[in-house]
ZAMARGU-4260 file (C-alpha; in steps of 0.2 Angstrom, whole numbers, plus 5000, padded with zeros to 4 digits):
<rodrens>
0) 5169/4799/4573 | 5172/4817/4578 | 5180/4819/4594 | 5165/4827/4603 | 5152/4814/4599
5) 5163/4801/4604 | 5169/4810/4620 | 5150/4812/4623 | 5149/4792/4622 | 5162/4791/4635
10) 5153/4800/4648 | 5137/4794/4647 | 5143/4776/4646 | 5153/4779/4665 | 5146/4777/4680
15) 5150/4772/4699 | 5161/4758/4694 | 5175/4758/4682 | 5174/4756/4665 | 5187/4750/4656
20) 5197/4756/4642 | 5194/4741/4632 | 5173/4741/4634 | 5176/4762/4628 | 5186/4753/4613
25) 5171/4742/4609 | 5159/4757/4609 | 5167/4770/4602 | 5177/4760/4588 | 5194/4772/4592
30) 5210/4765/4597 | 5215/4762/4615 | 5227/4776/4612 | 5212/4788/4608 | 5201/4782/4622
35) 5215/4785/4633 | 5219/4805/4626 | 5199/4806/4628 | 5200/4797/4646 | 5215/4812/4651
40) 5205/4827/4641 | 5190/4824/4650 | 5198/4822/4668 | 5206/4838/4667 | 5191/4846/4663
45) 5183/4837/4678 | 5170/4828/4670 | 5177/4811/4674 | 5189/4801/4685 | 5202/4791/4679
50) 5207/4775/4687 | 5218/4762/4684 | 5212/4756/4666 | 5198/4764/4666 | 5187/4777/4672
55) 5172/4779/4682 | 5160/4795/4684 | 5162/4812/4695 | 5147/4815/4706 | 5135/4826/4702
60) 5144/4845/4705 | 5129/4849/4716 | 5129/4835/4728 | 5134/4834/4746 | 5142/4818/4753
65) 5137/4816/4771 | 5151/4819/4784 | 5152/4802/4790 | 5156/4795/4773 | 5170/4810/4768
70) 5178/4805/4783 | 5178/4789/4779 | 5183/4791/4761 | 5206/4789/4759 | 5207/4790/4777
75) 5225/4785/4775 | 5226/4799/4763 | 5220/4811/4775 | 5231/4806/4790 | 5247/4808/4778
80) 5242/4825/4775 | 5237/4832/4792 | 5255/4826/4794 | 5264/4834/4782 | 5254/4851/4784
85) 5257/4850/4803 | 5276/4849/4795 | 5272/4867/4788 | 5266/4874/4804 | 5277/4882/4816
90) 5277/4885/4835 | 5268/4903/4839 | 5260/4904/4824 | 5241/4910/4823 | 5230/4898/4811
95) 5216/4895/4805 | 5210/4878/4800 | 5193/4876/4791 | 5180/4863/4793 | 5178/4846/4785
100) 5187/4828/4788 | 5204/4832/4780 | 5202/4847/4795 | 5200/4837/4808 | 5214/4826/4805
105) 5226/4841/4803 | 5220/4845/4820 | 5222/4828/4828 | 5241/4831/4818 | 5243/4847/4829
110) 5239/4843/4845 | 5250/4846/4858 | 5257/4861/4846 | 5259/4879/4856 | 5248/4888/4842
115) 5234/4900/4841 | 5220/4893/4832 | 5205/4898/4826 | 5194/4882/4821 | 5177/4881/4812
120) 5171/4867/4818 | 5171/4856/4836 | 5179/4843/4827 | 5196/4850/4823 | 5194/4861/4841
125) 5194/4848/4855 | 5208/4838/4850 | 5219/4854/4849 | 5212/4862/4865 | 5212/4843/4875
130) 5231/4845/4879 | 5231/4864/4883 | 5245/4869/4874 | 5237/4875/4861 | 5225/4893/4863
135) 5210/4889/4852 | 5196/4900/4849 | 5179/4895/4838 | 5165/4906/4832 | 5153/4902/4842
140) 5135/4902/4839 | 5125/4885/4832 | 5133/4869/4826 | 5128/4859/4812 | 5123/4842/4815
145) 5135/4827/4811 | 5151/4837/4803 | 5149/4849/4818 | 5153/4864/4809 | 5149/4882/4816
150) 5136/4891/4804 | 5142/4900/4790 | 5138/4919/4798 | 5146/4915/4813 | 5160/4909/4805
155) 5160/4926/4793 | 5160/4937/4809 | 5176/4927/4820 | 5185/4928/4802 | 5185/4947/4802
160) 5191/4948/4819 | 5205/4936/4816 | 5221/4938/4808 | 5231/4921/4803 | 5250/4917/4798
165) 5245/4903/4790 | 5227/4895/4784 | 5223/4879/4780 | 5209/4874/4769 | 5199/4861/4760
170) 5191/4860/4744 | 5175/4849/4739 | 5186/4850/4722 | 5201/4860/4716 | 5202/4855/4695
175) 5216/4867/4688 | 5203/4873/4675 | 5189/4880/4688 | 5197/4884/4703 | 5193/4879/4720
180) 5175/4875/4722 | 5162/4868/4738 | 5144/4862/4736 | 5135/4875/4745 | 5134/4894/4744
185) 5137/4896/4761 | 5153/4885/4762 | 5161/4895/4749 | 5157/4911/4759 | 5167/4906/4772
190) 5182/4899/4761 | 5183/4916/4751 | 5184/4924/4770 | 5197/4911/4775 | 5209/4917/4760
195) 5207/4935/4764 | 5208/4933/4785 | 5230/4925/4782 | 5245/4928/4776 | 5248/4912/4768
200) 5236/4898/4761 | 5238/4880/4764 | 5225/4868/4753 | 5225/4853/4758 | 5217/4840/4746
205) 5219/4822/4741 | 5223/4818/4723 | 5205/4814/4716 | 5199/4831/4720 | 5213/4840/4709
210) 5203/4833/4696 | 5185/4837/4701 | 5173/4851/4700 | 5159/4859/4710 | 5144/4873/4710
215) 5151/4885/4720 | 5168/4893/4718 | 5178/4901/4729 | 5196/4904/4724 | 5208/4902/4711
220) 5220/4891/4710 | 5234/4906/4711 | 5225/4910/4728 | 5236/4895/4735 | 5255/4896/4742
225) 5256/4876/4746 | 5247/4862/4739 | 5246/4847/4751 | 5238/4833/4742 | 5242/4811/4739
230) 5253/4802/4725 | 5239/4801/4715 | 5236/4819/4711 | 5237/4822/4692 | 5253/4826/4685
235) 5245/4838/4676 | 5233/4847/4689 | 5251/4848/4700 | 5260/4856/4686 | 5245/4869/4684
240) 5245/4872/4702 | 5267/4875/4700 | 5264/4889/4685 | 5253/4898/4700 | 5264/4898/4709
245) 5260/4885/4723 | 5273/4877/4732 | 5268/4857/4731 | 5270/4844/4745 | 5265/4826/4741
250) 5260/4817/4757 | 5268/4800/4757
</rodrens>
């Protein structure tokens, strides 16, 4: 069977659960050695997810996830590395740290930290501005419900005004081959802004995104100086991320 038919198999056979290397065997009729070349071809081109023998389906490219379940999704993972970017970030340093659940824990990381810090959403700017040590600025103007994130055109206008040492951003996804991609239009907006407003980009990720892919791009992976992201990042979406020219930080 030619490689694209059968690579085809693969990822209509996938879904939410895992599917085993073994079941893709028994469909396809290649070796496990095959499936497995097919399983690590696809991933990198963000059209699946590989687990641990096996691999399930990437959502849809254009589909949200609610805030309350990102936040909830590798919560472990998150708090690692709000801890080892909080590492990266310096006493006196102006920042500015984007919206989204990786976000607010890197805030929650910072608190008590004498920085200047622009924040674009209300979830990463109480808990740096609760102990006043920190002098923490927003953009003002309507915030959207549940993620509590200030709208996109408020956030473009504080990001002309505001000049950063360091940024810290998130990604929906960050797969080496498509560059660092959001779900909405107006997210990436604001994440090209972020890259242009410092002098130094943190992404800060966990593993699974490395190898996923959404609608809207707004960076290259050479747009990044450190990569902050979990054990299980792809050894291969890390080495990409190296020959950019990113400096990598794995969050233990």
């Amino acid at each position: 069977m030619q490689r694209v038919f059968r690579q085809r198999m693969i990822i209509r056979a996938l879904g939410p659960f895992p599917t085993s290397v073994e079941s893709l065997v028994e469909l396809t009729g290649a070796s496990p050695a095959t499936i497995r070349r097919d399983l690590t071809d696809l991933e990198g081109h963000g059209q699946l997810r590989k687990v641990h023998g096996g691999a399930v389906a990437v959502a849809l490219r254009g589909a949200p996830m609610p805030y309350s379940l990102r936040a909830a999704e590798n919560a472990g993972g998150k708090a690692s590395i709000a801890h080892a970017v909080a590492d990266l970030v310096d006493d006196d340093m102006a920042v500015v740290i984007d919206n989204g659940s990786t976000m607010a824990a890197v805030a929650e990381a910072l608190r008590g930290q004498p920085v200047t810090a622009l924040c674009l959403s209300l979830r990463a700017a109480l808990p740096l501005a609760a102990t006043g040590t920190a002098t923490v600025a927003t953009p003002g103007g309507t915030v959207m419900a549940e993620s509590l994130r200030y709208e996109a055109a408020s956030c473009l206008q504080a990001l002309d005004g505001f000049r950063a040492d360091i940024a810290v951003v998130g990604a929906c996804s960050a797969a080496p081959g498509t560059g660092l991609t959001v779900t909405t239009h107006q997210d990436a907006q604001v994440k090209r802004a972020i890259l242009h407003s410092t002098n130094r980009t943190i992404l800060a990720v966990t593993g699974d995104k490395l190898s996923r892919t959404s609608s809207f791009r707004f960076g290259q992976i050479d747009d990044i100086d450190d990569l902050v992201t979990t054990p299980d990042a792809p050894d291969a979406a890390l080495e990409a991320f190296r020959v950019a020219g990113a400096t990598i930080h794995i969050a233990a």
